[in-house]
VOMAR-835620 format. One record per residue (C-alpha): residue in one letter; residue number from 1; x, z, y. Coordinates in Angstrom, 1 decimal. Last residue first. Example, Ala and Ser with C-alpha at 12.3 -4.5 7.8 and 13.67 -1.06 7.14 Angstrom:
<kolbas>
(S,2,(13.7,7.1,-1.1))
(A,1,(12.3,7.8,-4.5))
</kolbas>
This chain:
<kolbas>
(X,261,(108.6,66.2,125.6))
(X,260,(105.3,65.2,126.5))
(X,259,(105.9,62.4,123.4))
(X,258,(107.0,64.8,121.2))
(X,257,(104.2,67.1,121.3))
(X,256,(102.2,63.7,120.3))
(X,255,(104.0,63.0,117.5))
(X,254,(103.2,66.4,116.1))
(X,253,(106.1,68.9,115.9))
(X,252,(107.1,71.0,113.5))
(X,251,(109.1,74.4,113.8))
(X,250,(110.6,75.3,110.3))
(X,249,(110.2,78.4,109.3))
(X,248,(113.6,81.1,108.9))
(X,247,(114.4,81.8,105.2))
(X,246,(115.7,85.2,105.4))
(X,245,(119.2,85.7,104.3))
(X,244,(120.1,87.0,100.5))
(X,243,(121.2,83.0,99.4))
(X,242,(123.0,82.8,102.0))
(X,241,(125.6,85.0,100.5))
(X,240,(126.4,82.4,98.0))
(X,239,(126.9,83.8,94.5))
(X,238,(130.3,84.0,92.8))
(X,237,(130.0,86.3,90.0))
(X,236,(132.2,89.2,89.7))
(X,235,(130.6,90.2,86.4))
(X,234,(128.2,88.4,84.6))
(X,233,(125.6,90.2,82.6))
(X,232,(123.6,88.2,80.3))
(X,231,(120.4,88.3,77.9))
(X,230,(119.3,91.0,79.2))
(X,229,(115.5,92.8,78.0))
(X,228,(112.9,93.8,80.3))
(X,227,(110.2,95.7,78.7))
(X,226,(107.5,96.7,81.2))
(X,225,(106.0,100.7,81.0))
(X,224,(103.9,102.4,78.1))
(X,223,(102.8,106.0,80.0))
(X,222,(104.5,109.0,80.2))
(X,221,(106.5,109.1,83.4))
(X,220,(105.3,105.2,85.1))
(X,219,(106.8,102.7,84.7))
(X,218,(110.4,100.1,83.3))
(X,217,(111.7,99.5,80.0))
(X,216,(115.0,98.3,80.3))
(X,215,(117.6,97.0,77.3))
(X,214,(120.9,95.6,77.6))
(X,213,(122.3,98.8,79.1))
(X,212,(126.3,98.2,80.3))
(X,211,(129.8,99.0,78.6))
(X,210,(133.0,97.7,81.0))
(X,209,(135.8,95.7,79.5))
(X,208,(134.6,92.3,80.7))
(X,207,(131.2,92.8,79.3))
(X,206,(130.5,95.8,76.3))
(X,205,(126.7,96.5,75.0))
(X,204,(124.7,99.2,76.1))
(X,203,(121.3,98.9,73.7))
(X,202,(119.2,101.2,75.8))
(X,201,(118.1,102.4,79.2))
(X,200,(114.4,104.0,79.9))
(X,199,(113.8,103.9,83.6))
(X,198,(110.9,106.0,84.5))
(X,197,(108.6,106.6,87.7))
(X,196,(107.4,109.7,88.7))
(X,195,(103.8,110.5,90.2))
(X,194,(103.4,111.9,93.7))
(X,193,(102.7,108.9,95.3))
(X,192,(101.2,106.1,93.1))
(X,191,(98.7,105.1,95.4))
(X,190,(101.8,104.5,98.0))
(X,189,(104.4,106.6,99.0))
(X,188,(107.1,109.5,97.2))
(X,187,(107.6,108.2,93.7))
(X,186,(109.4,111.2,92.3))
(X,185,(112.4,109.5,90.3))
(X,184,(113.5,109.6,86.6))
(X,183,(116.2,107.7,84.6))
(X,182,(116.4,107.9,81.1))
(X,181,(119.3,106.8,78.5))
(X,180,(121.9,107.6,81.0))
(X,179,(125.7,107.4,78.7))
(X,178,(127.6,110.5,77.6))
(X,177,(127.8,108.9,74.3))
(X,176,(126.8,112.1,71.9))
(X,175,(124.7,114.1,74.7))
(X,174,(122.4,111.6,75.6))
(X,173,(122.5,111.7,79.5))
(X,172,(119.3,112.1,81.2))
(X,171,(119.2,111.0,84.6))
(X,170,(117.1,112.8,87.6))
(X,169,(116.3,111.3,90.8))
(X,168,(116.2,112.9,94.3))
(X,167,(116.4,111.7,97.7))
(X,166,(115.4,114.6,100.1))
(X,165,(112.6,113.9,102.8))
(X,164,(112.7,113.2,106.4))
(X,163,(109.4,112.2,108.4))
(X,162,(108.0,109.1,109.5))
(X,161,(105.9,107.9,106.3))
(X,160,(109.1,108.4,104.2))
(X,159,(112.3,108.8,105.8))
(X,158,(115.0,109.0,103.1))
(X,157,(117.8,112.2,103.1))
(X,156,(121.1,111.0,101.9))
(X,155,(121.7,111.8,97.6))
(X,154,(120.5,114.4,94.9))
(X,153,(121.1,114.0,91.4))
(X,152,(119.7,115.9,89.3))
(X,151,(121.5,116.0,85.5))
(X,150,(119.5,117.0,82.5))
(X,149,(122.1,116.5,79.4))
(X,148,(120.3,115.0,77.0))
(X,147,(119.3,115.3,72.9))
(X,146,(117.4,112.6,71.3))
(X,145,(114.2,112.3,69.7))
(X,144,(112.1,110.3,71.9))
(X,143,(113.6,112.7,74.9))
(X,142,(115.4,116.3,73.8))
(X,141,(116.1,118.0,77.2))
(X,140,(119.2,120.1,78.0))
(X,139,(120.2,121.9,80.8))
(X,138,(119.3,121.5,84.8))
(X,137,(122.9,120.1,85.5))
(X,136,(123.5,119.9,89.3))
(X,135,(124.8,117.1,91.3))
(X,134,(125.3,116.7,95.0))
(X,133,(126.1,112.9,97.0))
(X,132,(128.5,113.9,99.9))
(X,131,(129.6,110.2,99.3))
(X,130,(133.3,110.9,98.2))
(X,129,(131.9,113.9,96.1))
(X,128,(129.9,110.3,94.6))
(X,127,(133.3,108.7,93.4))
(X,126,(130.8,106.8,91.4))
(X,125,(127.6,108.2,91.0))
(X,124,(125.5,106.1,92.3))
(X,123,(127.1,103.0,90.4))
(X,122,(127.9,99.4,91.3))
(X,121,(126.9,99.5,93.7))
(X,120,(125.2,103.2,95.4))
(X,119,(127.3,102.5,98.9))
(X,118,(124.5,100.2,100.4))
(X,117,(122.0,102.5,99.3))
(X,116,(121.3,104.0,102.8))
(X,115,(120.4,100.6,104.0))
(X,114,(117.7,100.0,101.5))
(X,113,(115.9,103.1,103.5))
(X,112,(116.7,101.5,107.2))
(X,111,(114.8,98.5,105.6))
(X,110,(112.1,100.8,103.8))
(X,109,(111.7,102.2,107.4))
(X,108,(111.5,99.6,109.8))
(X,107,(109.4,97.1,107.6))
(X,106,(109.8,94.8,105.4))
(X,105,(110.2,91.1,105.9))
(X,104,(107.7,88.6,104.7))
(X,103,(109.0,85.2,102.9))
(X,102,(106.2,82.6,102.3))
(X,101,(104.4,81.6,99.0))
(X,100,(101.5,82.2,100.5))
(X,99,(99.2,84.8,97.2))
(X,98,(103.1,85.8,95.5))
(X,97,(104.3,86.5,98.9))
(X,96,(108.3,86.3,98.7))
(X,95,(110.0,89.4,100.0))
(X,94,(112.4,90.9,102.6))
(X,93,(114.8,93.3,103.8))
(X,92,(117.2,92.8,106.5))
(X,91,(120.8,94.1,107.6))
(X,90,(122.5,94.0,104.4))
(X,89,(121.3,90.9,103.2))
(X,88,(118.5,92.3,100.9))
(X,87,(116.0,90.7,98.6))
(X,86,(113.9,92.7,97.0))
(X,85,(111.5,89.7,95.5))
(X,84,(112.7,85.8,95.0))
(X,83,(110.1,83.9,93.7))
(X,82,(111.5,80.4,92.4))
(X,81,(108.7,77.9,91.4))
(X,80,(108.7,76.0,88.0))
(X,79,(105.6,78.0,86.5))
(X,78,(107.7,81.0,87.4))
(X,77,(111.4,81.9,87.9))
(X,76,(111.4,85.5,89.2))
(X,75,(114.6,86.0,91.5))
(X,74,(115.2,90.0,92.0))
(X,73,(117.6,90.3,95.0))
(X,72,(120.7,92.2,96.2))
(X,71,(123.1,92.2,99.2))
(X,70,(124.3,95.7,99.7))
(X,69,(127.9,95.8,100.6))
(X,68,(129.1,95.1,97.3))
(X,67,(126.9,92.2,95.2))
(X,66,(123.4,93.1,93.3))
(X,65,(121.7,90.0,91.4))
(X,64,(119.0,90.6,89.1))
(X,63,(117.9,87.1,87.6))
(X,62,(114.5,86.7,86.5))
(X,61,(112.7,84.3,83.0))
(X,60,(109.5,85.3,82.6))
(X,59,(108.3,85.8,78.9))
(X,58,(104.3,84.8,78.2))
(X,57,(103.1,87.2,76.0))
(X,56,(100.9,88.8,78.3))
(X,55,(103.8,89.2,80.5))
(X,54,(107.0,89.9,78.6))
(X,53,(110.3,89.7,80.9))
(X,52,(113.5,88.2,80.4))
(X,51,(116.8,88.5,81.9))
(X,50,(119.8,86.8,83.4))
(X,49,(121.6,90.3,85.1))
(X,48,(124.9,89.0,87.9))
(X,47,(127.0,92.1,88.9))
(X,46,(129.4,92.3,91.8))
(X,45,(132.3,93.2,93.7))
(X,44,(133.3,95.5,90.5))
(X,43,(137.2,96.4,90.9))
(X,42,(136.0,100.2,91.4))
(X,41,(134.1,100.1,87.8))
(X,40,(137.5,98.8,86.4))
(X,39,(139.3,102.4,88.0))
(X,38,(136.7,104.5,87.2))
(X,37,(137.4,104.1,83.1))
(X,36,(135.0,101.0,80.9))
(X,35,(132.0,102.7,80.2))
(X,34,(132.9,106.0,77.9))
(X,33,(135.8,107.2,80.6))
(X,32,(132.6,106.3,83.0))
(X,31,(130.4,108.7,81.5))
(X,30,(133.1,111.4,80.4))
(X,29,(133.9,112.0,83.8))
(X,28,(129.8,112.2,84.4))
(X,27,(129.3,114.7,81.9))
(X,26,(132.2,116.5,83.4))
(X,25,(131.2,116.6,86.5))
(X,24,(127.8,118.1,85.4))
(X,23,(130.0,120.9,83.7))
(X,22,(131.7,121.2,86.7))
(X,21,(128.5,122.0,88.6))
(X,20,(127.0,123.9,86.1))
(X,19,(129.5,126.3,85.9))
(X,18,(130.0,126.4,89.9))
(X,17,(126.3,127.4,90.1))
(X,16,(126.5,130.3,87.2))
(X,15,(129.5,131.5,88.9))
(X,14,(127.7,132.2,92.0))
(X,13,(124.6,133.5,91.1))
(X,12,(126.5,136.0,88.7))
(X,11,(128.3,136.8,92.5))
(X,10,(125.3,137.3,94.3))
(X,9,(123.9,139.3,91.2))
(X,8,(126.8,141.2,91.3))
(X,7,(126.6,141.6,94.9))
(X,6,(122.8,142.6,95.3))
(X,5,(123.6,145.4,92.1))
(X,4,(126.4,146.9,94.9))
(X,3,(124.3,147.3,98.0))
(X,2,(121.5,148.3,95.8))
(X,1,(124.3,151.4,94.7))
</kolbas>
């Protein structure tokens, strides 16, 4: 008799887990029918954001530039100097110092961590069966007054601090467009560890075919966070891929080095 209540509950287990698995593949079906169909997201090679952000009042003009393969980069224009921050080549990871001025590579570990998100452009969850990526729908969760689909998303293992740890994020779908109007991920390093961070996505306007968020907000889960809002999105760009490598220093030489050599 237990023998036969452990298998019903093993198989009520069961179905429940392939319900919610299909239903989350069909929230995300609908996602990209909604955005433009798979097959346009697939041409993508890249994507080219011109935005703005609000500091104090002042706004800061940055570009967001992501490119298949990996190469990506922030570039803050500020007080006439270009900052470039996140920038990625698909090998190395570096930033500009905001204090020197001078480009500082990453370490081991957040480089071999970029590395594992060289197959998320343009979109995590495209083709993601195809990436062993997992999703699960958790339910539904109303968030600043609209209904969601609550869908985890787990992808490769990250190393963080030497030791393996699972990749999680959660994205809240509103339930009418089938779109991600929230985007949630445990911050797992630094004083913030432990918190979550939040990406709030609004305002998804149509380029080339293919519907994109306009509107970012940007912090911490439950606090105010930074309003970044797009003025363009070009598609397919052409950007130099030199732009992504690390800026090597000049050697100089005093006169008198060059006259022992």
């Amino acid at each position: 008799m237990k023998t036969l209540k452990l298998l019903a509950i093993v198989l009520i287990v069961s179905f429940t887990s392939t319900i919610n698995a299909q239903t989350a593949n069909e929230i995300i079906t609908n996602y990209f029918e909604n955005t433009g169909g798979v097959e346009n997201w697939e041409k993508i090679t890249g994507i080219k954001m011109s935005a703005k952000v609000n500091q104090g009042g002042m706004e800061i003009p940055i570009d967001i530039i992501q490119l298949k393969g990996g190469n990506q980069m922030t570039v803050i224009n500020f007080q006439g100097k270009e900052i470039k921050q996140g920038v990625f080549d698909g090998e190395t990871l570096w930033a500009t110092n905001f204090m020197t001025q001078k480009a500082e590579k990453s370490d081991k570990e957040a480089t071999d961590n970029m590395k594992l998100n060289n197959n998320d452009f343009p979109d995590s969850f495209l083709n993601y069966k195809e990436k062993k990526y997992t999703v699960e729908l958790l339910g539904k969760e109303t968030i600043d007054g609209t209904e969601t689909f609550k869908i985890k998303l787990v992808k490769e293992p990250i190393m963080v601090d030497g030791k393996e740890e699972e990749d999680v994020s959660f994205y809240f779908f509103d339930t009418e467009n089938f779109v991600p109007i929230v985007v949630q991920s445990e911050i797992r390093s630094g004083q913030m560890k432990g918190q979550f961070s939040e990406s709030k996505l609004s305002d998804y306007q149509e380029v080339n075919g293919l519907y994109f968020p306009f509107s970012l907000t940007q912090g911490l889960k439950g606090q105010a966070g930074q309003g970044i809002t797009i003025d363009k999105i070009e598609v397919n760009p052409e950007i130099d891929v030199k732009e992504f490598e690390f800026p090597e220093e000049e050697v100089t030489t005093t006169p008198a080095e060059e006259k022992k050599n």
